[in-house]
Each structure stands twice: as C-alpha cells, then as structure tokens.
C-alpha positions in Angstrom: 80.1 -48.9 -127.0 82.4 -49.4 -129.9 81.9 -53.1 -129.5 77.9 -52.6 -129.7 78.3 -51.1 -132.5 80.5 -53.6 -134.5 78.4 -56.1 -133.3 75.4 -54.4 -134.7 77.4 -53.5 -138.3 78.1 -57.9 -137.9 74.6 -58.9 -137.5 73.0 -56.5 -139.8 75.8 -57.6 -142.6 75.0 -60.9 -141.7 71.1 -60.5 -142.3 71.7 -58.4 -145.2 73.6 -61.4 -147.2 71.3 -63.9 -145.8 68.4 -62.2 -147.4 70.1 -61.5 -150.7 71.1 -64.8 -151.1 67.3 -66.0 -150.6 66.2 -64.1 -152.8 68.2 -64.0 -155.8 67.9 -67.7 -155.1 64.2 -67.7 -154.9 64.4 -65.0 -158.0 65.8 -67.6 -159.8 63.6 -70.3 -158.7 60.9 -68.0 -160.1 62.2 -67.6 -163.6 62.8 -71.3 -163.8 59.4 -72.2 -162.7 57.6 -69.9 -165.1 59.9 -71.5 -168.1 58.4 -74.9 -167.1 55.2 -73.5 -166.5 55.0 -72.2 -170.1 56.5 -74.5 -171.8 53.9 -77.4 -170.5 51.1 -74.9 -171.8 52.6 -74.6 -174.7 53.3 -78.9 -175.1 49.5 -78.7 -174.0 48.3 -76.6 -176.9 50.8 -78.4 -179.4 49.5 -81.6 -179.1 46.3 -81.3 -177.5 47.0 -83.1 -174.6 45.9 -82.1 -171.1 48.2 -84.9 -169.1 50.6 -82.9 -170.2 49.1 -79.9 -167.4 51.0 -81.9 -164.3 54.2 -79.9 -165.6 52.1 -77.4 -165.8 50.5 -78.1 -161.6 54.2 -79.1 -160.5 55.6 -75.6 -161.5 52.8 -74.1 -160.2 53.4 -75.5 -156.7 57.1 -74.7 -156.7 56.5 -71.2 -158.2 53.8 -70.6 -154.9 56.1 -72.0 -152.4 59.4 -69.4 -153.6 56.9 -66.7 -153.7 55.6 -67.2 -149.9 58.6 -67.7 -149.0 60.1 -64.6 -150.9 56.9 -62.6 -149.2 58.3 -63.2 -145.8 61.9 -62.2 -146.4 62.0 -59.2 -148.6 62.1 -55.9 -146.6 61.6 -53.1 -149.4 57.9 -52.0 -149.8 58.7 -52.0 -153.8 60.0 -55.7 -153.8 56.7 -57.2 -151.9 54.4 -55.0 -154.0 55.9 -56.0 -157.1 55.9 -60.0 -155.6 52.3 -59.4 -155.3 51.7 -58.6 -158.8 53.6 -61.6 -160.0 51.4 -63.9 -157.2 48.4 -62.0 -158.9 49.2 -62.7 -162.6 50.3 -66.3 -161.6 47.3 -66.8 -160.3 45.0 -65.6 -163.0 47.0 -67.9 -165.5 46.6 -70.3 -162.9 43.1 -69.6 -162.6 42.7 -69.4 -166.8 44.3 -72.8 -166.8 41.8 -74.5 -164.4 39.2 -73.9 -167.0 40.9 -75.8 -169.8 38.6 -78.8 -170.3 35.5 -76.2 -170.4 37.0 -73.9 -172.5 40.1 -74.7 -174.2 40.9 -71.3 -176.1 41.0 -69.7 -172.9 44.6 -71.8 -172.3 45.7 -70.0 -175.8 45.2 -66.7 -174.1 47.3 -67.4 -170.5 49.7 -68.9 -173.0 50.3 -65.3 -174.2 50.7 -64.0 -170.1 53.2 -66.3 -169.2 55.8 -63.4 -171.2 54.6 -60.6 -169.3 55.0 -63.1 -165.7 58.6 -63.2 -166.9 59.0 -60.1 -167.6 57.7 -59.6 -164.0 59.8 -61.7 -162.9 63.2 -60.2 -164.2 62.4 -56.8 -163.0 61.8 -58.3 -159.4 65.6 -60.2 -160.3 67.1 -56.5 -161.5 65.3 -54.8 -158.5 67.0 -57.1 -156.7 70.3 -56.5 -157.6 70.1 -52.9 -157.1 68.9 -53.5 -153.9 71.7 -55.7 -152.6 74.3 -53.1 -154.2 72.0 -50.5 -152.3 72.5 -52.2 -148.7 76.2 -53.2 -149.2 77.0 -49.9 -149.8 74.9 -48.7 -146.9 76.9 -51.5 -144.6 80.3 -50.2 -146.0 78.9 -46.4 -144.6 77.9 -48.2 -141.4 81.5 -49.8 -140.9 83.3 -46.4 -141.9 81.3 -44.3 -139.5 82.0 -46.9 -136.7 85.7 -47.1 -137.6 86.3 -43.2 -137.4 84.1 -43.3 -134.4 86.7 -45.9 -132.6 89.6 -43.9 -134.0 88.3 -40.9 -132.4 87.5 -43.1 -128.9 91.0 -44.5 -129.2 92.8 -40.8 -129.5 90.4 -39.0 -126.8 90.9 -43.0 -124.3 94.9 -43.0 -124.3 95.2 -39.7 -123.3 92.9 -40.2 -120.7 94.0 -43.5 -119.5 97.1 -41.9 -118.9 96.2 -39.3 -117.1 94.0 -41.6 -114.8 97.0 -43.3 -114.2 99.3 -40.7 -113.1 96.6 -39.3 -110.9 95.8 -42.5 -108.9 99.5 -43.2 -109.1 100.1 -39.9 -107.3 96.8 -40.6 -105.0 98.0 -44.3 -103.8 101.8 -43.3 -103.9 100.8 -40.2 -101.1 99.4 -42.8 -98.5 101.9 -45.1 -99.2 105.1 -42.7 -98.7 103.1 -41.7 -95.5 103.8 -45.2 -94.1 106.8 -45.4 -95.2 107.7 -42.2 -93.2 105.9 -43.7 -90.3 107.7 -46.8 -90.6 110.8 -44.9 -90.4 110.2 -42.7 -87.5 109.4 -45.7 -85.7 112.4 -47.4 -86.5 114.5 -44.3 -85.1 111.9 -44.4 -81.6 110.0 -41.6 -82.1 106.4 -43.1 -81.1 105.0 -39.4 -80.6 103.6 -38.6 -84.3 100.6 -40.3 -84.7 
C-alpha cells in the first residue's frame, strides 16, 4: 500500500513538472511570438511595405502551433479559457491582417490589439506561475500525508511482525519438541506411545 502510494506521489510529481515546464515554455514562446508579430505590423505600417507581412505569417504559425499545443496540456478550466481568448484575439488580428491590401487602415487598428494580446499573454504566464506554486505545494501535502501514513504502518507492522513471530515460533517449536520427545522415547525402547 505504502508503495502505491509513493508511486502515485512519483508519477503525479513527475506530470506536474512536465506540464509546468511546457507551459511556461510555450508561455514564453507566446510572448516572443507576439513581439515579432507586432513588430512586423508595425515595419509594415512604417514603411508601407506588405513583404514585410511574412514576419508577420511566420509568427503567426509559431504562435498557433504553442497555443494547440498549450490547449492540450493545460489542466485548470481558467488557463484553457483564458488560452482561448488569446487564440480568439490572435485570430481577429490575424483575420484584420488578411484584409490589408483591401483596406490598409484596418492593419493601423490590429496594430493597436497586439498590446492587449500581450497583456493576455502575461496574465496566462502569471497564472501560470501561481499555478505551479499551487500544485507543488499540493505534491509537498501529498508526500507528508504519505510519510506519516508509513510512519504510522511502520509503528503498528513491527509490533505486529513480532508478535507473528513468537506465535508461529511457539506453533512450529510445539510439533517439533513433540518429535523430539518421540525420538527420545524411542531411543530408550519404549515403542508403546504412539
């Protein structure tokens, strides 16, 4: 039992830093992505160039594939809902962006987005954080509750084990000494006693 349970405590630390590590990873990936995203708008609007948009698409595709990949690992209903809005403001810009040969003041406007996608973005970083603090210190109850609970095993087993060993001592040391006295009365010739 004790072992099930510190195996348990083991794998759920284990997936607890594995997911915390993707994600402030991915979190990161996020931040940096909408940096480059706005900053190609913004070379875009400077200098009127739309070649200049393939920053733009490139952060775009590695800002979608951290946030799928973010969707499938986070486990708090808060952290996918608030992934969601990011996906959803990312994609309106994205959206906005599309349109910028037909309408270029509409770029001007998604320029002005990209600070409230970051600040999207760090709250889903801080959220993080308090998270992971949240489930180490959760794992740290875990692994006290399972240490008392094999203290308490250990102090209830030795006791026990002892006294399962003096009582089968005393039940195999009977049939033995039983023998023995056979042994010995048939050594001095009496065959009568069964």
């Amino acid at each position: 039992y004790s072992a099930t349970r510190i195996d348990k405590l083991a794998v759920l630390s284990r997936d607890t830093v594995y997911r915390a590590t993707e994600i402030t990873h991915g979190s990161r990936i996020l931040i940096d992505e909408i940096a480059a995203m706005d900053r190609s708008v913004k070379q875009v609007l400077a200098l009127d160039d739309a070649t200049l948009l393939e920053g733009y698409l490139l952060g775009h595709n590695k800002f979608d594939v951290a946030i799928k990949r973010m969707l499938e690992i986070v486990s708090h209903n808060e952290q996918y809902l608030l992934l969601g809005r990011i996906k959803s403001l990312e994609n309106s810009i994205f959206n906005q962006v599309l349109t910028f040969n037909e309408q270029p003041q509409v770029l001007r406007a998604s320029a002005a987005q990209f600070s409230a996608l970051l600040g999207l973005a760090r709250e889903f970083s801080v959220n993080n954080f308090r998270l992971i603090e949240e489930s180490a210190e959760q794992i740290n109850e875990i692994a006290a509750a399972t240490r008392t609970l094999v203290e308490w095993e250990l102090m209830i087993l030795a006791p026990l084990v002892i006294f399962l060993a003096l009582v089968f001592s005393i039940i195999i040391a009977r049939p033995v000494r039983q023998i023995d006295q056979a042994i010995s009365q048939m050594g001095k010739g009496k065959l009568a006693l069964p």
